[in-house]
C-alpha positions as CSV (number, residue, x, y, z in Angstrom):
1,X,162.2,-14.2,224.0
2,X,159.1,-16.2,222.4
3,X,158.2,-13.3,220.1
4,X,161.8,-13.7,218.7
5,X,161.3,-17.0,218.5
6,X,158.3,-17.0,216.9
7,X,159.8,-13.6,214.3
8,X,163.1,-16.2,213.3
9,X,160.5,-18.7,212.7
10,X,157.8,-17.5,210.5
11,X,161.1,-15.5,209.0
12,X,162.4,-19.1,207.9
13,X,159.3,-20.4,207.0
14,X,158.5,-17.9,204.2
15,X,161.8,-18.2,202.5
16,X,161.5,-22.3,202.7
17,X,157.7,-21.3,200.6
18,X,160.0,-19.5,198.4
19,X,159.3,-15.6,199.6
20,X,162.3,-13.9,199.2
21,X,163.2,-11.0,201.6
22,X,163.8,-8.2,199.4
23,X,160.0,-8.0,198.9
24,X,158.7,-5.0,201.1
25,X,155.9,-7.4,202.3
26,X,158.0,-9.9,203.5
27,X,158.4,-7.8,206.9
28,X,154.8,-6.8,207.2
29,X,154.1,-10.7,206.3
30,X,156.1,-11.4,209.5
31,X,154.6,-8.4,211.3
32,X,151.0,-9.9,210.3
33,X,151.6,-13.2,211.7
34,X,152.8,-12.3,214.7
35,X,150.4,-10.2,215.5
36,X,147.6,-12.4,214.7
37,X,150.0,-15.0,217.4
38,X,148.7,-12.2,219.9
39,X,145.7,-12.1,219.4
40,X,143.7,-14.3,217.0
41,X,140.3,-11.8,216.7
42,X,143.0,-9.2,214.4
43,X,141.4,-11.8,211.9
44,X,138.1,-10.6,211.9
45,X,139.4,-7.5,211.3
46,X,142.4,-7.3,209.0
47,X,141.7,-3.7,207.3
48,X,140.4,-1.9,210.3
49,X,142.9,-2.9,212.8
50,X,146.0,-5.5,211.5
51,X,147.2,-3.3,208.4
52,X,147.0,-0.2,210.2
53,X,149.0,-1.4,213.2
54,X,151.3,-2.5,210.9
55,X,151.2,0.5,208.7
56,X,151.7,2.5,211.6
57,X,155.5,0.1,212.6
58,X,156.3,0.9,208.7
59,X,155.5,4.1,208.5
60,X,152.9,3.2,205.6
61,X,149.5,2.9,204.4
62,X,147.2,0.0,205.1
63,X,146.7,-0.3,201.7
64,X,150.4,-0.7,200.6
65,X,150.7,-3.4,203.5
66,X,147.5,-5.2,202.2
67,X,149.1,-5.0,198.5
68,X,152.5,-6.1,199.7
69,X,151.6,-9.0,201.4
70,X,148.9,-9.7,198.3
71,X,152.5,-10.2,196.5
72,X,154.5,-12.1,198.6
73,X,151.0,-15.1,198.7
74,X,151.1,-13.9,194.6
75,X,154.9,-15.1,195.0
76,X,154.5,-18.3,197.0
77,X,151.6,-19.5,195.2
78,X,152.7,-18.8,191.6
79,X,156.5,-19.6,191.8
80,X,156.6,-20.9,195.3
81,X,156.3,-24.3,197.6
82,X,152.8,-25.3,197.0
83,X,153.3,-28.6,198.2
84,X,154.6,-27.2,201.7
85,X,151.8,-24.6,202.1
86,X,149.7,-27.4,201.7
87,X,150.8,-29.3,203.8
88,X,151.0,-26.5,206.4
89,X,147.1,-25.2,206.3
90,X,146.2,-29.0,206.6
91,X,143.6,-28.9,203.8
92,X,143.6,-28.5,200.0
93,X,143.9,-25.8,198.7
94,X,141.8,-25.1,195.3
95,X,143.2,-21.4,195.0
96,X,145.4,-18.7,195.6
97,X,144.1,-18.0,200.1
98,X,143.6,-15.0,200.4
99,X,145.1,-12.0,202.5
100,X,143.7,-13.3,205.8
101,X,143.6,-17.0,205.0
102,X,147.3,-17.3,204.7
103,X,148.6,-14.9,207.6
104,X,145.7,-17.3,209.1
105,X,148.2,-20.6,208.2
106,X,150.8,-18.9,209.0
107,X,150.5,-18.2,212.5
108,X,148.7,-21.5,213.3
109,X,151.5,-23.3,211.7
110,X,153.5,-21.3,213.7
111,X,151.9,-21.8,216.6
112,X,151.1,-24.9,216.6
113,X,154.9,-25.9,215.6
114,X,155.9,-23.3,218.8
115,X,153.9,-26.0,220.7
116,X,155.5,-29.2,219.4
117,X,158.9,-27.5,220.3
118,X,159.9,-28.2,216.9
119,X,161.1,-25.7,214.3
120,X,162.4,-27.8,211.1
121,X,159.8,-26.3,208.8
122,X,159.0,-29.1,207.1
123,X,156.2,-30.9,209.6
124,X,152.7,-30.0,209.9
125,X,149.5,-30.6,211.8
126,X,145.8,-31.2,211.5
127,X,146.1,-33.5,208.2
128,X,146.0,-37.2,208.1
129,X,147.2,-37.3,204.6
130,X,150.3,-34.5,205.1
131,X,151.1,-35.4,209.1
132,X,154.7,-34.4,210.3
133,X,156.1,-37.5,208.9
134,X,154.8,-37.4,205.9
135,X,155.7,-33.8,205.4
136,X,159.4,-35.0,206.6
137,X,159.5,-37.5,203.8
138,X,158.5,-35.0,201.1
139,X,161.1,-32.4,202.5
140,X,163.5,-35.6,202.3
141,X,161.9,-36.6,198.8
142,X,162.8,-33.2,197.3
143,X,166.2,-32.8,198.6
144,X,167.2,-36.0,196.7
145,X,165.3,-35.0,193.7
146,X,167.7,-31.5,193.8
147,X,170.2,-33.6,193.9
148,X,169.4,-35.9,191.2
149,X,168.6,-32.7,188.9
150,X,172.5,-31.6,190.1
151,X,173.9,-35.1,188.8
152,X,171.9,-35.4,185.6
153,X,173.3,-31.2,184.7
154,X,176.6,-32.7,185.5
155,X,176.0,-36.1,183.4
156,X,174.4,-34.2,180.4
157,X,177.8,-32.0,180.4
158,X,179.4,-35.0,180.1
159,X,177.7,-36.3,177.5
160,X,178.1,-32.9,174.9
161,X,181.9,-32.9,176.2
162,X,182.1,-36.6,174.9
163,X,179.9,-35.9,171.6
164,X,182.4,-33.0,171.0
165,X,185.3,-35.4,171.3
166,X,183.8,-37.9,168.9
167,X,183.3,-35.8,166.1
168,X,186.6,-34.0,167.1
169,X,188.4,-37.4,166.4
170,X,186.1,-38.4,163.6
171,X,186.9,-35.1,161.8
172,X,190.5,-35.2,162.6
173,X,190.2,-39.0,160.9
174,X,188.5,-37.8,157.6
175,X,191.3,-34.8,157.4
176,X,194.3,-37.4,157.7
177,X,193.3,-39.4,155.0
């Protein structure tokens, strides 16, 4: 029942990063993390022992595992929520983590969210300037900026249907005189 918890979890957190599912390394992403949730020392050894035991679920090579979850961090980190990954490794963030480093923030955010019996995704730990409640209000912060980008599309539409009515009536002016 936890591990299901925890798969549904680390599942909803990589699409809220942006990761989208039909990337093959999505799964093994998933795979990865909770693994590492069972034991923490499949760090130290990612290539000898964490790819291959997930290889060996996919029916793949280590090295397409490695290079498909290279992709999915590629994805999150290039076209992804920075801001949230921040927020959930609890430091910043120069570059691109590697491999390792983010299954590594993944499955302590997952764990230590398990532990908090709270799933919203949007809190983290172990950072005074992105605590829980900070990470709330930015969650809040860009829901009402999606909205705002929603009302200005709608407003700008507006606006050209109105300029096309204006020089619709000013042309049908010049043509009655």
């Amino acid at each position: 029942m936890e591990d299901m918890k925890n798969e549904k979890f680390v599942r909803t957190t990589l699409r809220q990063l942006g990761a989208a599912q039909t990337y093959r390394g999505f799964d093994y992403t998933i795979d990865g993390a909770l693994l590492i949730l069972e034991d923490e020392n499949r760090l130290k050894y990612v290539t000898k022992t964490l790819y291959p035991d997930i290889a060996q679920k996919h029916n793949t090579s280590w090295y397409c595992v490695e290079r498909d979850i290279r992709t999915i961090v590629d994805v999150i980190w290039n076209n992804g929520d920075k801001e949230m990954l921040l927020c959930m490794s609890g430091e910043n963030l120069e570059e691109k983590p590697n491999n390792a480093k983010f299954l590594k923030i993944l499955s302590e955010y997952a764990a230590k969210m398990n532990q908090n019996h709270s799933c919203s995704g949007s809190k983290s730990f172990n950072d005074e300037k992105c605590s829980g409640e900070n990470c709330e209000k930015l969650t809040r912060i860009k829901n009402q900026v999606k909205k705002l980008e929603e009302e200005n599309k709608k407003l700008k539409e507006t606006i050209g249907w109105m300029y096309r009515m204006i020089w619709d009536l000013i042309n049908r002016m010049k043509d009655s005189r």
